[in-house]
C-alpha positions in Angstrom: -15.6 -5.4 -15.1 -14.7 -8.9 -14.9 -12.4 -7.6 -11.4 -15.2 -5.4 -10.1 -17.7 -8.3 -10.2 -15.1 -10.6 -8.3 -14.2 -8.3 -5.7 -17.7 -6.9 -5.8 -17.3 -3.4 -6.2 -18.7 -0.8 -8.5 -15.4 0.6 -10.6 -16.2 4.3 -10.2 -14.7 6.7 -12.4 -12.8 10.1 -10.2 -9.9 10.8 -8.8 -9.2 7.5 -7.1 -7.1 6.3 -9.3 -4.3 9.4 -9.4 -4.6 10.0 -5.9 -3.3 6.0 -5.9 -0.7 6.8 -8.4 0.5 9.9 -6.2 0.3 8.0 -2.6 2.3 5.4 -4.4 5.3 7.6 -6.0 5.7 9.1 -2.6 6.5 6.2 -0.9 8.7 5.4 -3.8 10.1 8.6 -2.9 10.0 8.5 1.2 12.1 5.1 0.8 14.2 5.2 -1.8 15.4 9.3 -2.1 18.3 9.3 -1.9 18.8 6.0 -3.2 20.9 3.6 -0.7 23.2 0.7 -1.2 23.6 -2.3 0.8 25.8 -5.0 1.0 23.4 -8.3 1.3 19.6 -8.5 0.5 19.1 -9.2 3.8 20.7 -5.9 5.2 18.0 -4.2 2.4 15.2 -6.2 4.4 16.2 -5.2 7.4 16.3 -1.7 6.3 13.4 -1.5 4.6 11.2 -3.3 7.5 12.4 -0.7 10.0 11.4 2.5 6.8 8.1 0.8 6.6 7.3 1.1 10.4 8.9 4.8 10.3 6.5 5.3 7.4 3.3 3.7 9.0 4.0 5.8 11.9 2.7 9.0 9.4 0.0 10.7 9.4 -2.4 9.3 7.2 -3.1 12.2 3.9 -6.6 12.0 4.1 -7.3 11.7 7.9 -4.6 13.8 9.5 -5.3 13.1 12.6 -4.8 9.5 12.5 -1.8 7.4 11.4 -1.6 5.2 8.5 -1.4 2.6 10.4 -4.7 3.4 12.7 -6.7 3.7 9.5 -5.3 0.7 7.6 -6.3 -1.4 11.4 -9.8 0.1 11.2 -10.0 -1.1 7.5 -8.1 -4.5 7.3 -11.6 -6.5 8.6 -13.7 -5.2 5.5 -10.7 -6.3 2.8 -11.3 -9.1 1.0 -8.9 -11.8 1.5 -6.8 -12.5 -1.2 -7.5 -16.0 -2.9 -5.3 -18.0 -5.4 -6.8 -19.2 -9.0 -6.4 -22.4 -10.7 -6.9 -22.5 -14.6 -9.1 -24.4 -15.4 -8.0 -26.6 -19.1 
């Protein structure tokens, strides 16, 4: 509750959650089946930059005829940006 009140938003319970879960393991999939090696971390970055575009370029599983990344440009302006915390002693 304490997150929902932050971010203001009412934590509704549904399928939201699994359909997260799934969208998430199939990217796991999409990037890393079958699993690559590389020499240097920074051939990985490279690599994984240019999957990420490949994969933005899909269409998006609940609005087929857009792309992920045309729905995630029509929602970036209502996300919340994310802020840092300091404890407080």
């Amino acid at each position: 509750m304490a997150l929902a009140n932050h971010y203001l938003f009412e934590p509704v319970a549904g399928w939201e959650k699994g359909k997260v879960e799934n969208q998430a393991g199939n990217v796991r999939e999409w990037l890393f089946t079958p699993r690559v090696k590389f020499e240097t971390l920074d051939d990985l970055n490279r690599w994984l930059e240019k999957r990420c575009h490949e994969l933005s370029a899909r269409q998006h599983p609940d609005f087929p005829s857009r792309t992920i990344t045309e729905c995630f440009q029509q929602e970036q302006p209502l996300l919340r940006q994310i802020t840092t915390f300091r404890r407080l002693h």
